[in-house]
Kinemage of the C-alpha trace (Angstrom):
@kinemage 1
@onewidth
@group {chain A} dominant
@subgroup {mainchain}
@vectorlist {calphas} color= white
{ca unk a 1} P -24.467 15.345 20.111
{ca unk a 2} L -21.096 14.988 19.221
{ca unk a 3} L -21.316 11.646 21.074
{ca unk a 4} L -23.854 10.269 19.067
{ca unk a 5} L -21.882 11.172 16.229
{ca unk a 6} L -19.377 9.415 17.080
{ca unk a 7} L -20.577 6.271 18.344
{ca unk a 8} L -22.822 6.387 14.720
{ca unk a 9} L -19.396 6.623 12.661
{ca unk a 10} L -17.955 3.462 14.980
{ca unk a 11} L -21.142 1.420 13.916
{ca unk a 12} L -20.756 2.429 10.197
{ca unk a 13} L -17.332 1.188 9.673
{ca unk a 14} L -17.634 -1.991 12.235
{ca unk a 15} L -20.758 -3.595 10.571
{ca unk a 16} L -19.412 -4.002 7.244
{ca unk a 17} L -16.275 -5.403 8.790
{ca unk a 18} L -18.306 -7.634 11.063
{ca unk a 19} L -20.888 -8.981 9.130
{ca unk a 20} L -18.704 -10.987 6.361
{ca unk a 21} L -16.233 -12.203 9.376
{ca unk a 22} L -19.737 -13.352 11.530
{ca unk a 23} L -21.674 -14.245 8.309
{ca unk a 24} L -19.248 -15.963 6.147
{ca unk a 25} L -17.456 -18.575 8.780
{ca unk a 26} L -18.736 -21.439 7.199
{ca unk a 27} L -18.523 -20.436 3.650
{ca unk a 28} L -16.408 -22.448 1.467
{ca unk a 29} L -15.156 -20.996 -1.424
{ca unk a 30} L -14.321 -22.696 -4.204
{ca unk a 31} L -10.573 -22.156 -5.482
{ca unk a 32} L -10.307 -20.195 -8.182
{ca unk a 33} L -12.041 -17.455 -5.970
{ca unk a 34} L -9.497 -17.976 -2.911
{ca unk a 35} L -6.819 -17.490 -5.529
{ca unk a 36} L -8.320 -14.596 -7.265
{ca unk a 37} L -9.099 -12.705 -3.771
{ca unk a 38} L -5.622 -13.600 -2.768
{ca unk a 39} L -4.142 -10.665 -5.338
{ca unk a 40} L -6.147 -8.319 -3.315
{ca unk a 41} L -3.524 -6.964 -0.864
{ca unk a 42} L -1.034 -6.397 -3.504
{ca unk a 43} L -3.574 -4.362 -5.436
{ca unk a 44} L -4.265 -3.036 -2.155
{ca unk a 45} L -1.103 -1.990 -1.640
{ca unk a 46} L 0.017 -0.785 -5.192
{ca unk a 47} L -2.956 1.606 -5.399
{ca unk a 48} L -1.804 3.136 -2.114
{ca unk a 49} L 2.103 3.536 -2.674
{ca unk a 50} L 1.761 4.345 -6.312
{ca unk a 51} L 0.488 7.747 -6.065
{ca unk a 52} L 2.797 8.732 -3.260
{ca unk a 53} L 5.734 7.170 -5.515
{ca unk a 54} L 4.620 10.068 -8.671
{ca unk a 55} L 4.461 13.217 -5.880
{ca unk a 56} L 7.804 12.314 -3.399
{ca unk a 57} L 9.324 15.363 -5.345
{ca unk a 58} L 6.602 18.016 -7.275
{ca unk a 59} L 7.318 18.505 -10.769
{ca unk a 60} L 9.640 15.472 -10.659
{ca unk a 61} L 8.198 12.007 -10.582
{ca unk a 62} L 10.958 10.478 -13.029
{ca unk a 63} L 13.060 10.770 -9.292
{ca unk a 64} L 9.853 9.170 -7.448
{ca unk a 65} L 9.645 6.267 -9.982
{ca unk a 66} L 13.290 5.772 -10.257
{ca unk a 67} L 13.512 4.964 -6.656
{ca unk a 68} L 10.327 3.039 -6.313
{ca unk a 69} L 11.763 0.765 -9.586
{ca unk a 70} L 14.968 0.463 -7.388
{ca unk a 71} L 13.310 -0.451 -4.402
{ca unk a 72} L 10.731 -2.500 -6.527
{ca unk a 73} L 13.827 -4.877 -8.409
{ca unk a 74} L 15.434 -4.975 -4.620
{ca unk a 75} L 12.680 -5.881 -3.303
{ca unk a 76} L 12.226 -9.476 -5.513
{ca unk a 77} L 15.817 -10.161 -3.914
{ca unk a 78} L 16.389 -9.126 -1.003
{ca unk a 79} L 15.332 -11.547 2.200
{ca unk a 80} L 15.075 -7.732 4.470
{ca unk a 81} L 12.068 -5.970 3.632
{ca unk a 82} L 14.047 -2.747 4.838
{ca unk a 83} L 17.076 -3.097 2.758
{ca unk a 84} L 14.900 -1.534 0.223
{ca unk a 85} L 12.935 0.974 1.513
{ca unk a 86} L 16.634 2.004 2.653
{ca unk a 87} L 17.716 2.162 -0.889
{ca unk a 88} L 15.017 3.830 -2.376
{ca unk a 89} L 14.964 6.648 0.428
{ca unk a 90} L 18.860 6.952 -0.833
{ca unk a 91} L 18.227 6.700 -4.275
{ca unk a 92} L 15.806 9.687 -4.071
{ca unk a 93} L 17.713 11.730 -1.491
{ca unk a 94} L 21.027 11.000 -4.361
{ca unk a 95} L 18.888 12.098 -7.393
{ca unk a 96} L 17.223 15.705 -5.623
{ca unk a 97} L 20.991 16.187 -4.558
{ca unk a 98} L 22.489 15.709 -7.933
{ca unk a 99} L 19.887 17.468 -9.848
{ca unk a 100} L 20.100 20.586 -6.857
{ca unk a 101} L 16.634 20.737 -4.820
């Protein structure tokens, strides 16, 4: 049974995935849509760190949001995409140290 369960969870979350890749290899879209579905990982990614960003320390997100804005204005500079993650991780680390957590 758990099998079956299993193999019915793979099919679930393949077809979607499949059927625009099979379906849609001939579709042409017209440009403004490319460009509009071309923000979509950014979003993607936003709505994903953001939340982590407000609970890196509990009752504190001013140090969460400090670092992410660090690592955010680093991040339109710097050619590393480590450099900073790096910073931020410090920047965090620094502010729980200096306000003694």
């Amino acid at each position: 049974m758990i099998w079956l369960m299993i193999a019915g969870m793979c099919l679930v979350t393949f077809v979607p995935r499949a059927l625009p890749l099979v379906l849609g290899r001939n579709l042409v879209l017209p440009r403004w849509i490319r460009r509009w579905l071309s923000f979509f990982p950014y979003a993607a990614l936003g709505s994903l760190i953001f939340p982590g960003i407000l609970t890196v320390v509990e009752g504190r997100p001013w140090i969460g949001l400090a670092a992410g804005g660090c690592a955010a204005l680093l991040a339109l500079k710097a050619r590393n995409a480590i450099f900073p993650v790096l910073v931020a991780i410090a920047v965090a680390v620094g502010l729980q140290l200096a306000t003694g957590s």
